[in-house]
DSSP file (Angstrom, degrees, kcal/mol; ACC not computed):
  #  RESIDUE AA STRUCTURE BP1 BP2  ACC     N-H-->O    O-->H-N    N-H-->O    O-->H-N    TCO  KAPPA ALPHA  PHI   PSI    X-CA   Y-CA   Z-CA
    1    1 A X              0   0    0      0, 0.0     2,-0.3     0, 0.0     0, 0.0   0.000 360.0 360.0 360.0 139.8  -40.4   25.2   -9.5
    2    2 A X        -     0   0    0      2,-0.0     2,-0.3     0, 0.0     0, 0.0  -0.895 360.0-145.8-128.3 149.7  -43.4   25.3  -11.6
    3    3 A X        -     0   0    0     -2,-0.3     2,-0.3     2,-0.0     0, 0.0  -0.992  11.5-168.2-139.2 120.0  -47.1   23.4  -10.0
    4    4 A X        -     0   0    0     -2,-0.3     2,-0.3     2,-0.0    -2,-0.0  -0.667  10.8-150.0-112.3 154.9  -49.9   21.7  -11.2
    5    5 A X        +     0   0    0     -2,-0.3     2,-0.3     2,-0.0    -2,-0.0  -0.535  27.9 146.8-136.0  90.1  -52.9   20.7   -9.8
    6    6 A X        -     0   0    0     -2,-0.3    -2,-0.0     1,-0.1    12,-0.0  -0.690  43.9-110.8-129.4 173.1  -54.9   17.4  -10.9
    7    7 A X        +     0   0    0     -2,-0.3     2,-0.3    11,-0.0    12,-0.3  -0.271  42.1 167.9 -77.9 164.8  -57.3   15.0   -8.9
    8    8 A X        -     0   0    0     10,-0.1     2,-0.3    11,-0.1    10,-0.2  -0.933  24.8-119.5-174.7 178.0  -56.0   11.5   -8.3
    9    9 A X  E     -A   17   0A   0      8,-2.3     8,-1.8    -2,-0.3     2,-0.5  -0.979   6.7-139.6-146.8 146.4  -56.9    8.4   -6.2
   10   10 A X  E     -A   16   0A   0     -2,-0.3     6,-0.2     6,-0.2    -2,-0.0  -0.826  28.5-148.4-101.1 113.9  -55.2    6.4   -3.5
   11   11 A X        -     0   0    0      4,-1.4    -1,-0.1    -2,-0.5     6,-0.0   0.306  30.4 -88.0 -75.3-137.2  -56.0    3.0   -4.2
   12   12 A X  S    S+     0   0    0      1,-0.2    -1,-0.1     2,-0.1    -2,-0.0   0.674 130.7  49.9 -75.6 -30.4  -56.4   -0.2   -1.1
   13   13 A X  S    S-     0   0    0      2,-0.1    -1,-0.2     1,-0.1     3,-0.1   0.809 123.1-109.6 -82.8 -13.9  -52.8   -0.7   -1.4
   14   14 A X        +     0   0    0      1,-0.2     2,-0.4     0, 0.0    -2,-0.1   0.836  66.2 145.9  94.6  26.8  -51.8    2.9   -1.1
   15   15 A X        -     0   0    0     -6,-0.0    -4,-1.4     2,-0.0    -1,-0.2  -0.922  49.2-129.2-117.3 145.9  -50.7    3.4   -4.6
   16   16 A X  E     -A   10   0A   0     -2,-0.4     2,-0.3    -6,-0.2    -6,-0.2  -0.423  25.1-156.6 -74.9 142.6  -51.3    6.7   -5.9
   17   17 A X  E     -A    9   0A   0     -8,-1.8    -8,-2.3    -6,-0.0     2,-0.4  -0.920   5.4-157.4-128.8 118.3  -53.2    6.6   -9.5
   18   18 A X        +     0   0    0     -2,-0.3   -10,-0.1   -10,-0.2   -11,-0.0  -0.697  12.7 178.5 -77.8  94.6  -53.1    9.3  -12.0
   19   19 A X        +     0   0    0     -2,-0.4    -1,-0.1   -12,-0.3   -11,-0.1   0.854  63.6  77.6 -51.7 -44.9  -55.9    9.3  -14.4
   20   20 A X  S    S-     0   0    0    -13,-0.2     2,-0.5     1,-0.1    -2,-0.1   0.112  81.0-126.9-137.7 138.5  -54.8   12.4  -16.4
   21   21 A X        -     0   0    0      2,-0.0     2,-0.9    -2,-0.0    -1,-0.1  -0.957  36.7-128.6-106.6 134.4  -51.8   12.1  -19.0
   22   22 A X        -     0   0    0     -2,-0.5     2,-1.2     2,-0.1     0, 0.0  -0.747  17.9-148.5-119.0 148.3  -49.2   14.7  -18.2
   23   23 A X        +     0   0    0     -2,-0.9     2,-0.3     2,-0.0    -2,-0.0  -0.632  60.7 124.4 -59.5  79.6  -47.4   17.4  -20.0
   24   24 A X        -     0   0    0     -2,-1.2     2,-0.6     3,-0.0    -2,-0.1  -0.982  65.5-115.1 158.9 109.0  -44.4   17.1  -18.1
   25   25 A X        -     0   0    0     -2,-0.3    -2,-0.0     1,-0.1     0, 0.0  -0.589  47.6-101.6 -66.7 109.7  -40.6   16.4  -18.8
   26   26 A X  S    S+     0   0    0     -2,-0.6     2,-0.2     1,-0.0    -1,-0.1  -0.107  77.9  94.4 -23.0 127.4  -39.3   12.9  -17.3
   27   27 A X  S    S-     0   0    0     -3,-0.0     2,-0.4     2,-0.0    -1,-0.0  -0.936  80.5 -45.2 168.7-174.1  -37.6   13.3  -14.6
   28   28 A X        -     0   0    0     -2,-0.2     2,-0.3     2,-0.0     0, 0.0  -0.460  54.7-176.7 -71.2 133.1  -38.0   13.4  -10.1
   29   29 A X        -     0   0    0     -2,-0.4     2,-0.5     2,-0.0    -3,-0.0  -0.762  23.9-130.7-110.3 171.9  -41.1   15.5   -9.0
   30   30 A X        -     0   0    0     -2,-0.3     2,-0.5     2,-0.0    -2,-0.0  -0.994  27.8-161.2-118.6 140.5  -42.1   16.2   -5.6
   31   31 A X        -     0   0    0     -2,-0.5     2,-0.7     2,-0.0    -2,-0.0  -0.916  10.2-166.4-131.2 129.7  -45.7   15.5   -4.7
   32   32 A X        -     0   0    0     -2,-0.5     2,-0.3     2,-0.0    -2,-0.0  -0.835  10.4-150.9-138.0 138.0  -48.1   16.6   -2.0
   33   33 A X        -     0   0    0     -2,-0.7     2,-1.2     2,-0.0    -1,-0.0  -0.413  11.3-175.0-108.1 102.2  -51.0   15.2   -1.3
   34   34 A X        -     0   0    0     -2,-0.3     2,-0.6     2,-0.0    -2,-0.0  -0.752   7.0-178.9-113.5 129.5  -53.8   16.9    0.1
   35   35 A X        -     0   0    0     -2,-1.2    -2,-0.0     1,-0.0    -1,-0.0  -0.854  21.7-116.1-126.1 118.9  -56.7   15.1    1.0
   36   36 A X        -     0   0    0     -2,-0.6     2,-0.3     1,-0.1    -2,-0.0  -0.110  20.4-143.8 -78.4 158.1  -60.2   16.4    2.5
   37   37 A X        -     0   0    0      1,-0.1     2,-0.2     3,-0.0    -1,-0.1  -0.835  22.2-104.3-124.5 148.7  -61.8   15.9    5.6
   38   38 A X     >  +     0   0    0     -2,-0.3     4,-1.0     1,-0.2     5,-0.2  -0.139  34.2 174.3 -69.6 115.3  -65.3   15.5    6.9
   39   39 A X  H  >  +     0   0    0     -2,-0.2     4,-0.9     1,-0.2    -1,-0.2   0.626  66.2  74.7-101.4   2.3  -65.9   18.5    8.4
   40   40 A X  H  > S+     0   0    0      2,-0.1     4,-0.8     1,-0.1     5,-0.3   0.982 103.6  44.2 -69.9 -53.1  -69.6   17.7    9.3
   41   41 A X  H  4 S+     0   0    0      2,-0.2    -2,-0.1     1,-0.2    -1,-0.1   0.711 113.3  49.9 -44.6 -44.5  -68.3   15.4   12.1
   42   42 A X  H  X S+     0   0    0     -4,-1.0     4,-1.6     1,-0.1    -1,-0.2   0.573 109.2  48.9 -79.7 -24.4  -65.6   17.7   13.5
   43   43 A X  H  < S+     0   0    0     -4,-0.9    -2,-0.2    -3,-0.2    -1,-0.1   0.624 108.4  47.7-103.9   3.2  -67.4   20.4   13.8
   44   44 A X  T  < S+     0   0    0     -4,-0.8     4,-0.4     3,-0.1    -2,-0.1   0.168 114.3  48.7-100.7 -15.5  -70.1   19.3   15.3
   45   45 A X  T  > S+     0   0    0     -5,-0.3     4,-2.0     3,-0.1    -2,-0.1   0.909 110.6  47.7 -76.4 -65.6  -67.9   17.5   17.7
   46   46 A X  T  < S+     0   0    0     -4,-1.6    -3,-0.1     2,-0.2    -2,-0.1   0.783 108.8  64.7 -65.3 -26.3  -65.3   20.7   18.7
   47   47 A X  T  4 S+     0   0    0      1,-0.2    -1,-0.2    -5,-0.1    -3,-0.1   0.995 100.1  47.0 -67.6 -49.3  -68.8   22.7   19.1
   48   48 A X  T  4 S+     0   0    0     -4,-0.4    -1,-0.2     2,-0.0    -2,-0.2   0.884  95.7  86.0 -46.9 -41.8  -69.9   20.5   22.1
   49   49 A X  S  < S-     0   0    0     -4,-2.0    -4,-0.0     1,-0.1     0, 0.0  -0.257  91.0-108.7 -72.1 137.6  -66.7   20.7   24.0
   50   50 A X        -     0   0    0      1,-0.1     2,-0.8     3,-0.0     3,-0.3  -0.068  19.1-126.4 -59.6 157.7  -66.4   23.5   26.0
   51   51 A X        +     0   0    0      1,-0.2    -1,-0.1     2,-0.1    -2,-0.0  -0.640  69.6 124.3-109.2  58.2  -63.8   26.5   24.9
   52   52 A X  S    S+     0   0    0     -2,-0.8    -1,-0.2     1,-0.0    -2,-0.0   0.906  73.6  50.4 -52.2 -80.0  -62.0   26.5   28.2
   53   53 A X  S    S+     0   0    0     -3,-0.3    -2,-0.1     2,-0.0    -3,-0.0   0.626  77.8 146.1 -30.6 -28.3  -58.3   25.8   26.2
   54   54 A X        -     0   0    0      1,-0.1    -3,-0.1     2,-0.0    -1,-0.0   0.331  51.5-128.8 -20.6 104.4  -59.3   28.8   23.8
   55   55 A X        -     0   0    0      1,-0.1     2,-0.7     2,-0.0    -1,-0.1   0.055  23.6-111.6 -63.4 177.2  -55.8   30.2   23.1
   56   56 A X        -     0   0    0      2,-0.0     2,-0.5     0, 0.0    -1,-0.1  -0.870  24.4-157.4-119.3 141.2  -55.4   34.0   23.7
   57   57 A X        -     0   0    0     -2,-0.7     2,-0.5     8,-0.1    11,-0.2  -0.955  15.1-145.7-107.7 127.3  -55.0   36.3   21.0
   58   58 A X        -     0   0    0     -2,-0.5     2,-0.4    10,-0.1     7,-0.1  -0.799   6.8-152.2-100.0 139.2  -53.4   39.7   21.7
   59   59 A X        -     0   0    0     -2,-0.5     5,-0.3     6,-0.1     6,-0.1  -0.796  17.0-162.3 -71.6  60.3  -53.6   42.9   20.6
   60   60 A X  S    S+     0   0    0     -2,-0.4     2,-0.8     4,-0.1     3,-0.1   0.477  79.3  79.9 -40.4 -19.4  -51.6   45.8   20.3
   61   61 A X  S >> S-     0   0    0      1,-0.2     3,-2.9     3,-0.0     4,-0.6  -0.845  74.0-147.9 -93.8 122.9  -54.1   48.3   19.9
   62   62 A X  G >4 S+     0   0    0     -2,-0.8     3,-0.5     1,-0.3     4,-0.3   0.781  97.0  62.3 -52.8 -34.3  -55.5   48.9   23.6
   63   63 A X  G 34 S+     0   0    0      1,-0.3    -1,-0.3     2,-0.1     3,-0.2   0.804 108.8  44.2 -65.4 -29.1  -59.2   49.7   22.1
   64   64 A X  G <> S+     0   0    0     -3,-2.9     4,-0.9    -5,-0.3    -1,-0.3   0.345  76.7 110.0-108.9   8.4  -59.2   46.0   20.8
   65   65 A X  H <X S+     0   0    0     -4,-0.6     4,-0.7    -3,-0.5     3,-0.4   0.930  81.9  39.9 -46.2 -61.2  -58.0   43.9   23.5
   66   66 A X  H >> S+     0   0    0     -4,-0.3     3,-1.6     1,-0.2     4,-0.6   0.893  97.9  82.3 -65.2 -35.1  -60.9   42.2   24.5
   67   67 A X  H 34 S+     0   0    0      1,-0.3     4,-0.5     2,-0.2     3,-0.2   0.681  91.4  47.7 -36.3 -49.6  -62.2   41.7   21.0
   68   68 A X  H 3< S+     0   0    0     -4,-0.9    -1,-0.3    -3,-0.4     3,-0.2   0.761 106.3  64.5 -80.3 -34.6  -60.3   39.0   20.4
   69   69 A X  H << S+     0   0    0     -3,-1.6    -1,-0.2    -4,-0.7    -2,-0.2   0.899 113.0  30.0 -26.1 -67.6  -61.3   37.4   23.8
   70   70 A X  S  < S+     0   0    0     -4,-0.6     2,-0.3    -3,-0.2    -2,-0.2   0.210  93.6 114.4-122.0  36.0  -64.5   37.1   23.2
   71   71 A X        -     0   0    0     -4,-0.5     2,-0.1    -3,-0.2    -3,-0.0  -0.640  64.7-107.2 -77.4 137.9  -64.7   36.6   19.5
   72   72 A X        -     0   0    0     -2,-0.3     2,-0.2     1,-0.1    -1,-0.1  -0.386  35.1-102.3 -59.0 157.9  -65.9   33.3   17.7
   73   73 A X        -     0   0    0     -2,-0.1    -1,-0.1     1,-0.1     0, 0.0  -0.479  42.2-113.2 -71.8 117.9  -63.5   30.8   15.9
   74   74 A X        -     0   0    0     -2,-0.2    -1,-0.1     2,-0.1     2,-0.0  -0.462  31.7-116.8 -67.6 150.3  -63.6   31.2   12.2
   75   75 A X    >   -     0   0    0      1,-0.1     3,-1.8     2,-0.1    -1,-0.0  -0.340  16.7-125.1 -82.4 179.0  -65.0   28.4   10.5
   76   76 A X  T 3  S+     0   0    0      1,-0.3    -1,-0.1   -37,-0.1    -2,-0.1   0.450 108.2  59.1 -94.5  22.4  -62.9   26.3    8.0
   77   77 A X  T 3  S+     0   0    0      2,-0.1    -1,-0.3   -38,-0.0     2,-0.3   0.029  82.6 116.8-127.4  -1.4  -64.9   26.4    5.3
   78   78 A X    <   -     0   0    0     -3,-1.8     2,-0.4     4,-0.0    -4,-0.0  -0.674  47.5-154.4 -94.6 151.0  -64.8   30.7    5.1
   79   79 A X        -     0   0    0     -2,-0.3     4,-0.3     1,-0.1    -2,-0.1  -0.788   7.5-165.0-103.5 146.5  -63.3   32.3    2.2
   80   80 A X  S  > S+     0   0    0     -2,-0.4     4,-3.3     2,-0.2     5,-0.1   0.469  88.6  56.5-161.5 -50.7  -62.2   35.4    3.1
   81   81 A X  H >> S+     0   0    0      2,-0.2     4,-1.4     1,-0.2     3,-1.2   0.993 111.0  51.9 -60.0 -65.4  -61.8   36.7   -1.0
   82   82 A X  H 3> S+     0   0    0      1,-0.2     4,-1.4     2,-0.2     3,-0.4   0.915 108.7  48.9 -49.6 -40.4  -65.9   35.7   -1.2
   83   83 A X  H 3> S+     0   0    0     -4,-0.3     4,-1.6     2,-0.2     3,-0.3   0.939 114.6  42.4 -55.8 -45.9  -66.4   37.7    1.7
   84   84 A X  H << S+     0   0    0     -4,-3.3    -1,-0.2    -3,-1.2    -2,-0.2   0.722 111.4  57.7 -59.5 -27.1  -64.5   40.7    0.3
   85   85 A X  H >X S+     0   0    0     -4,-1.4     3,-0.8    -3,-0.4     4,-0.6   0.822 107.1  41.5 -77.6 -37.7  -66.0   40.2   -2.7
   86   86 A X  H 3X S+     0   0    0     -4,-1.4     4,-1.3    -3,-0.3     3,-0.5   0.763 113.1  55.2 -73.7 -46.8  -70.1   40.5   -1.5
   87   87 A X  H 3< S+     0   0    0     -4,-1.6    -1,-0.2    -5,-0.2    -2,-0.2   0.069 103.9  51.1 -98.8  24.5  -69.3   43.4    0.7
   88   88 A X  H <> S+     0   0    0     -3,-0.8     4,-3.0     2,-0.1     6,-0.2   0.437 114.0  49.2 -54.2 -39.7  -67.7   45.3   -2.6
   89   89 A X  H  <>S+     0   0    0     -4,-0.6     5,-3.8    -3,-0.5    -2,-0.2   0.874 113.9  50.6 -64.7 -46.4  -71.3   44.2   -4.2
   90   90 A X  T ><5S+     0   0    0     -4,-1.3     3,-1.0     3,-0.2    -1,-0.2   0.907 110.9  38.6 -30.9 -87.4  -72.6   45.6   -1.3
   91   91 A X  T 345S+     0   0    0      1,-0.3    -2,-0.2    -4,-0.1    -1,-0.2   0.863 121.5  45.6 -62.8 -32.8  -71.2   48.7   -1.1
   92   92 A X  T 3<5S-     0   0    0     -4,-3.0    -1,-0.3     1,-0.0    -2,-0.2  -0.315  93.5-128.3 -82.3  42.7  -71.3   49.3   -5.0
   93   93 A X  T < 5       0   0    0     -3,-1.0    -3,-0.2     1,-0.2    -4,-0.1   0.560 360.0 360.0 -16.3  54.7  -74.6   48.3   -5.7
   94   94 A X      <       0   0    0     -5,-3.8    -1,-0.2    -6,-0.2    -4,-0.2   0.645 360.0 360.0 -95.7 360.0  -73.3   46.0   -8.6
């Protein structure tokens, strides 16, 4: 299965529209649709409510056990490769 990735827009009726001519042999596709969400609103929402529900994460190593306790939530917006990538810079003065 081979995957492409171009913008498109859902019009008032709900029909998907395709700017973009594609290179693409006729035939059935499967398409999924991912669409973003305001995360200024939501996160400022989930911060007020208290973190009672917080699920619990466990550890296997006994030294870290709590860590995970009393750790913050990552947010959804972290990149985890840019992070690796700035503390390479970091450590190699490039």
């Amino acid at each position: 299965m081979q995957a492409y990735k171009l913008y498109a827009k859902i019009d008032e009726s709900g029909h998907l529209i395709i700017d973009q001519p594609l290179n693409i042999s006729p035939g059935i596709v499967e398409v999924i649709i991912l669409q973003p969400i305001a995360s200024t609103e939501s996160s400022t929402a989930a911060s007020t409510e208290p973190q009672a529900d917080k699920p619990k994460r466990k550890s296997k190593v006994k030294a870290f056990a709590g860590l995970f306790e009393n750790a913050l939530p990552v947010p959804p917006d972290f990149d985890a490769d840019a992070a690796r990538w700035e503390a390479l810079k970091e450590k190699h003065n490039l």
